[in-house]
C-alpha angles and dihedrals in degrees: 000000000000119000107207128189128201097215083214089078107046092119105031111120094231090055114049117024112245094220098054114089104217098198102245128013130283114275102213096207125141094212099093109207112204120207142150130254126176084357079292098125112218135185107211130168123269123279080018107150122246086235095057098038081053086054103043079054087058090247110133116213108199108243142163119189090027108105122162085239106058128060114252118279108176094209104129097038090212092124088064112152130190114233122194099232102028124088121236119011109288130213108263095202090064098039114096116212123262126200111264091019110149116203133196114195099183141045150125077272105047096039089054084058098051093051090056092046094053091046100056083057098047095049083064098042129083112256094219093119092148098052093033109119091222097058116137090022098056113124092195085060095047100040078045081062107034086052080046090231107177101171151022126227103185099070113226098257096092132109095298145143098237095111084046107130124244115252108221099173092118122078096210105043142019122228116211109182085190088073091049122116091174094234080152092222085129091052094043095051097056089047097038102031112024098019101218101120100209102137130070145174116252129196131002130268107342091001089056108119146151119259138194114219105303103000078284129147106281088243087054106048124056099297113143098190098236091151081239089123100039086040091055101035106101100202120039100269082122113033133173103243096227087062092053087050103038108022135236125331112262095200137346142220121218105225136137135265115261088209130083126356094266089088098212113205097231124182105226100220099211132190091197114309090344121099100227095180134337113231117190108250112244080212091062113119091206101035109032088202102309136108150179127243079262106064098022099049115013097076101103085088088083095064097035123142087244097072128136110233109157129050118251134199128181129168102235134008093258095055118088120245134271121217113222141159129270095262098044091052089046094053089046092055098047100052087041084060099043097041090060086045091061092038100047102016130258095296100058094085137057150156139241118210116209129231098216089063122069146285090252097040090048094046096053088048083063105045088042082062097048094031102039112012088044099228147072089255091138124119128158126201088264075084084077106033120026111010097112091067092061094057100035092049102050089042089060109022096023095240130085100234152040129310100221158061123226085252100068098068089073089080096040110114091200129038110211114187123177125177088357149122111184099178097063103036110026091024099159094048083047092060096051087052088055096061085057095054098050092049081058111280110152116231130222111183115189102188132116092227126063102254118206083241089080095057091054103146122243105022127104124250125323128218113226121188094199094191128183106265110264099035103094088114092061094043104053083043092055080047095057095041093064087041085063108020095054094040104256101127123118102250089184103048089045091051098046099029113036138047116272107212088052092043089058096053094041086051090046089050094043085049091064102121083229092067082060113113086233094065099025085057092090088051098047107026100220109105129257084255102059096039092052088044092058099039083051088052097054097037101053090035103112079224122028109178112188112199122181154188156195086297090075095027093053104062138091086253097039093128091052094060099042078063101041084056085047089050089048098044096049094042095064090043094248094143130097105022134065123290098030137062139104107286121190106197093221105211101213121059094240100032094112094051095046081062097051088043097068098254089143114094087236109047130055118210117321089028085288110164120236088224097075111101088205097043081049096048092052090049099042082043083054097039101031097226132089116265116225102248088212117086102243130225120318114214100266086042085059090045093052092044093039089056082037085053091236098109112052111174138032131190105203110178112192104341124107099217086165098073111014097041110089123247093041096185092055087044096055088040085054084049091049093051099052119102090206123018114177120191127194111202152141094225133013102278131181087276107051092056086081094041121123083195134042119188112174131247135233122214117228090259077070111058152030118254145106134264132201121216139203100270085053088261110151107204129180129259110203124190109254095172139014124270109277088217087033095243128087120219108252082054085062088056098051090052092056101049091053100043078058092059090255104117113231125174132164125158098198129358082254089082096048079052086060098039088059095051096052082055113040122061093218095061098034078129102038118115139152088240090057098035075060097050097048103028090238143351132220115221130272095066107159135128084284089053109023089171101036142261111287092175125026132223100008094147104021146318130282082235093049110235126035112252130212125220139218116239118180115177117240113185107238122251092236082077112155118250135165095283088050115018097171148070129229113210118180131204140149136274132220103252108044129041132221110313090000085239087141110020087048086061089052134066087266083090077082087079111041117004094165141027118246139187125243120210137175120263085239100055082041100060085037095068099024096253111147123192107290089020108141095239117189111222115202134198139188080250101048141300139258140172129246133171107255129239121192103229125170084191082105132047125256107284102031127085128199126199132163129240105215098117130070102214096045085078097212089156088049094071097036116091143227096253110120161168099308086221115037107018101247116164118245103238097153104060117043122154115231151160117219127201146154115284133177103208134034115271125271080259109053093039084059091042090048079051102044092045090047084058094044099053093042089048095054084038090053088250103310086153086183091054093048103080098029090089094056121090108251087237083071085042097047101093096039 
């Protein structure tokens, strides 16, 4: 019988089995080779490995150092074949396969081979298998036994490793070089998978040994922590710590991260109802099997001490709290709501879904606003990050998100990022552009700061347009001018693709001599030169793929420039095949569904606009209840009528406003000055300090639903443990709603999945069955695309034509002058993640326990700051105090600082100013003075005395156990 592979599906779920390690990497070629092995004929694609074509025929050929991801290395020799023609016995792991071959695996041989093979490892091996923590999941046992080694001639007392120290630096994981057999998987994985490149092979024959840097301590070199090394070692030189402690897995459950936008696919290994480690699927669409320290290590939040397990209620934010039950919380929630109703009116309460719960869980907040609460009072934190993606792109491309998967980039010929950092906060989607860039991709980086990116090994030059923050608008213009000006504009695309009356004002505005780069260079402050060398490189690119971040969303023109990058996009034809396209890198991991869900006080479900009589009609048919025509409060809009006293209760499930939203000091008046906060959350969080009502959350390891992810990908979240507090949250909100009088009833999340797609025109064939079925689909998944919509636009736009807008660049108001000469620019880090609720409560704290401030030598020496100095930073909003780090990563005049950390007060000193279209706050430019200080800021001493009541208040007054639970970084200045 002949076994016969498409080389289209060699990745696709139904199809190879993600568990399975089949030796080397796919080959996607459409020649197929035939051969014969074990007298089994096969028909493989062309430049596939013995070794694999053995393995998609279900013969398994013993190997060590042999892993699917990972190119083939022939080091152990284990994977030896026998061919009839070839002299030797070849590896079968770097043999690629030829058409007629005919293969023998086993044999007398062959099997002599193997058991001298194996013997050579073991007699350099400790002997300790039963106390070995990786008993049981040790590939060197299983291959010993599979070779059917049963001694060992060489004796143990040679030149070995087996008295070599364990190295313990990472928190996370332990490396034993006893336990090495220098297979150099581990060292391969960080090259050839993460790309970091931290590990090394020292020595030659018995002095052969991995190395971390500089024969340093693994928490001391380059290691990033991504779990590559400890996911490819077959013995357990390097071993996940919770394995040594607790023991082997005894099952696991397939679900998705809950941290960035990337949505990485994870196996939850479980003893029970314990998460004993979280390996990335192999099976995962966004992921392919990697991760980043993030996703593969920072999950012990979910079970911390800190969490929050029984309802509270209390009558006003100085009193302490009162423990109750569910149904007690819920009633007093929903009087206190209906009670201000009465009182104010039905506009003077709202809700604010969260983008680290589900789909499900997101779309019932929303409807629990229209169909319970009577208005369009909803928001979500895309408000102040990437809302301006939503309008700039529907206004261009006619749909409110990216065009692409990850795996796209892999054909793009030229990497554009701009205001963005992909390495620290979309790590494992970093990892997969620095492949690219090592096979040859060019990379453009727009950016003030100096991004790792720009460091990746192996891969020529870089070009970085290191502009002065707020000026996005004037450097995509100056892009777009050479485009056009210079003639390197798609005629065809245009013609075919865009309308032609808007292409022909947008071309006679783009024309303007003072979009030029020679006269846009004193804006900007990158030269004419810079700025024509990298138009010319994405315009002539056969692929030019633009992917970008916070640093063009977070501005006062963030919109603009979401359209400036459409214009320019569109204009050199990089829209609708692989390689290309527009890509927003979404930061939560369900940003991008809290959008699609109708979060936005103007759109219902599917970005439909409540101002539409017929997508009402379908939604009050469906809910029973009217729907309010006029798009309700956005979240600055609740902050300004609550301090007005026009807005009185607000329902906030899962989001920290407190801290991540701008202007701190106007967001914890707006609190103040709430007569019912309720506050839906895993941990006392900023917000909840101000909260009349606390209802427990649940984390995504407990509980079903669905996330959507950057590239559009909805995964499944499944249940791997019990709610802490016994409810999940989309429960909460069904309690809630019909303790309100609005019926709500659901027996499983499965049945709000089919409730969206009878809604919303983009998942109309989105189900959990068929989620199932495929792994994950990318909206839109309709009749049209039954398995989803890999790349957008490819034929046209939802909206038609493509338009061209108009984006004139207006300076923003937060300009240096001599009271404030710098500007403050903001950004993530690795370790921790957005407001550092969950990561501060891990090991990563190892890495970063404070935010700091970086700051150019130059400005340093300016103002006498030397590298650990307290610098108080101070805005036209406020002021605060960080620890200072000469960096030369920014340019001289512009400071950077994270914002990872509560107490370090980031938001207090940014202002309101923001995006004229959408509301989204300014981070990135904020105008400031730094100098030497002694003591933390008025700010940061009441917010050290609030947090210490608040804590007592919720810890029944333990006043020593109040401040155990903060990083010493937040602690520093008491």
């Amino acid at each position: 019988m002949l076994h016969h592979y498409d080389p289209k599906q060699a990745f696709a779920p139904q199809h190879l089995s993600p568990e399975r390690d089949y030796g080397t990497p796919a080959r996607l070629s459409e020649t197929l080779v035939s051969l014969e092995i074990d007298g089994v004929e096969i028909a493989v694609p062309e430049g596939t490995s013995v070794l694999r074509a053995a393995a998609l025929a279900d013969i398994n050929i013993p190997k060590l150092c042999a892993s699917d991801n990972l190119e083939a290395f022939g080091s152990c020799r284990l994977c030896a074949v026998q061919i009839d023609g070839k002299r030797g016995l070849p590896a079968s792991c770097t043999t690629p396969v030829e058409p007629g071959m005919k293969v023998t695996t086993q044999n007398a041989r062959l099997a002599k081979l193997r058991r001298n093979v194996m013997e050579l490892y073991i007699s350099d091996h400790p002997l300790d298998c039963l106390t070995c923590p990786a008993n049981g999941d040790c590939e060197l046992q299983d291959m010993a036994g599979a070779v059917g080694l049963r001694e060992v001639r060489y004796g143990f007392d040679g030149d070995n490793h087996l008295d070599a120290e364990t190295d313990d630096s990472n928190p996370y994981f332990s490396f034993d070089p006893s336990k090495c057999i220098v297979c150099s998987r581990c060292v391969r994985a960080c090259e050839e998978v993460q790309g970091t490149f931290a590990l090394t092979i020292e020595g030659r024959g018995f002095e052969s040994k991995v190395a971390a840097g500089q024969s340093e301590a693994f928490m001391d070199s380059e290691c990033v922590s991504c779990g590559a090394c400890v996911q490819a070692c077959p013995t357990s030189t390097l071993m996940e710590k919770a394995v040594i402690e607790q023991g082997q897995p005894e099952h696991s459950v397939v679900t998705t991260c809950a941290y960035c936008g990337v949505g990485c696919s994870f196996k939850a290994e479980m003893q029970g109802d314990r998460v004993v480690r979280m390996v990335p699927y192999k099976g995962g669409d966004a992921n392919h099997g990697h991760s980043c320290v993030k996703g593969r290590f920072a999950f012990g939040y979910a079970t911390h001490p800190d969490r929050l397990k029984t309802p509270m209620i209390r009558e006003s934010i100085d009193q302490p709290w009162r423990e109750v039950g569910w149904e007690e919380a819920i009633a007093f929630a929903a009087e206190r709501l209906k009670a201000i109703q009465a009182k104010y009116g039905r506009e003077s309460i709202g809700g604010i879904t969260s983008s680290r719960c589900t789909n499900e869980e997101t779309y019932l907040v929303q409807k629990l606003v229209r169909a319970a609460f009577h208005n369009n009072n909803t928001d979500t934190c895309a408000r102040v990050c990437h809302s301006p993606t939503g309008y700039g792109l529907k206004t261009t491309l006619g749909e409110s998100a990216g065009t692409q998967t990850f795996d796209s980039v892999m054909q793009a010929d030229v990497i554009v990022v701009i205001g963005a950092n992909p390495t620290d906060a979309h790590p494992v989607f970093a990892s997969q552009m620095r492949k690219r860039l090592r096979q040859g991709a060019e990379l453009i980086v727009v950016d003030p700061r100096r991004i790792d990116l720009l460091k990746t090994p192996h891969h020529r030059g870089a070009q970085h347009l290191a502009l002065r923050p707020g000026t996005n608008v004037a450097m995509i213009n100056a892009l777009a001018h050479v485009v056009i000006s210079e003639g390197l504009e798609d005629r065809e695309f245009i013609a075919k693709r865009c309308d032609a009356a808007g292409y022909q004002a947008w071309r006679e505005f783009i024309l303007d001599p003072r979009h030029a780069p020679e006269n846009v260079e004193a804006i900007t402050g990158v030269s004419a030169e810079q700025v024509r060398r990298a138009a010319r490189t994405y315009a002539q690119a056969p692929n030019g793929a633009i992917y970008y971040g916070l640093g063009v969303t977070e501005h006062s023109q963030g919109s603009s420039m979401v359209m400036g990058i459409a214009n320019l996009a569109m204009a050199t034809g990089n829209i609708g095949r692989e390689g290309v396209g527009v890509n927003p890198l979404r930061g939560q991991n369900n940003v991008q569904g809290s959008c699609d869900m109708g979060s936005f006080p103007h759109e219902l479900p599917g970005y439909q606009h409540v101002g539409d009589p017929a997508v009402r009609e379908r939604f009050e048919a469906a809910w029973g209840v009217p729907i309010d025509d006029e798009p309700g409060l956005r979240i600055p809009n609740m902050f300004d009528a609550a301090v007005a006293g026009d807005f009185k209760a607000l329902y906030v499930q899962g989001e920290d406003i407190a801290q991540s939203d701008p202007n701190t000091q106007h967001v914890e008046e707006a609190l103040r000055s709430l007569e019912c906060l309720i506050v839906q959350d895993i941990f006392l969080n900023e917000t909840a300090k101000f909260a009349h009502v606390l209802l427990p959350g649940s984390s995504f390891l407990e509980k079903d639903g669905t996330f959507t992810n950057a590239e559009r990908r909805i995964n499944r979240v499944r249940k791997v443990m019990p709610p802490l507090a016994g409810k999940q949250d989309w429960e909460v909100t069904v309690d809630l709603a019909n303790a309100l009088g609005y019926p709500m009833h659901y027996d499983h999340p499965s049945q709000i999945m089919d409730e969206i797609a009878g809604l919303t025109p983009s998942f109309t064939g989105v189900s959990y069955a068929r989620l199932d079925e495929l792994g994950s689909i990318q909206w839109p998944c309709n009749e049209a695309h039954p398995k989803g919509t890999p790349t957008m636009h490819i034929e046209d736009f939802p909206i038609g034509l493509g338009q061209f807008a108009i984006t004139d660049y207006v300076a923003s108001d937060e300009l240096s002058n001599r009271r404030f000469p710098l500007l403050l620019t903001t950004g993530r880090i690795l370790s921790q993640y957005n407001v550092g609720a969950q990561t501060r409560r891990t090991h990563n704290q190892a890495w970063h326990d404070e935010d700091v401030l970086e700051l150019h030598p130059s400005d340093a020496e300016l103002r006498g700051v030397r590298d650990g100095d307290w610098v108080g930073i101070t805005s036209r909003a406020g002021q605060t105090v960080l620890r200072a780090r000469i960096s030369d990563r920014m340019p001289p005049g512009v400071v950077y600082t994270t914002f990872h950390h509560p107490g370090s007060g980031a938001n207090v000193i940014t202002t309101d100013s923001s995006d004229w279209a959408t509301n989204c706050p300014e981070y990135k430019v904020t105008a400031v003075q730094v100098e030497k200080v002694s003591q933390p800021s008025a700010w940061q001493r009441q917010f050290q005395t609030f947090d210490r009541l608040q804590l007592e208040l919720l810890r029944g007054g333990d006043k020593d156990e109040a401040g155990a639970g903060r990083p010493s970084a937040e602690r520093a200045n008491e």
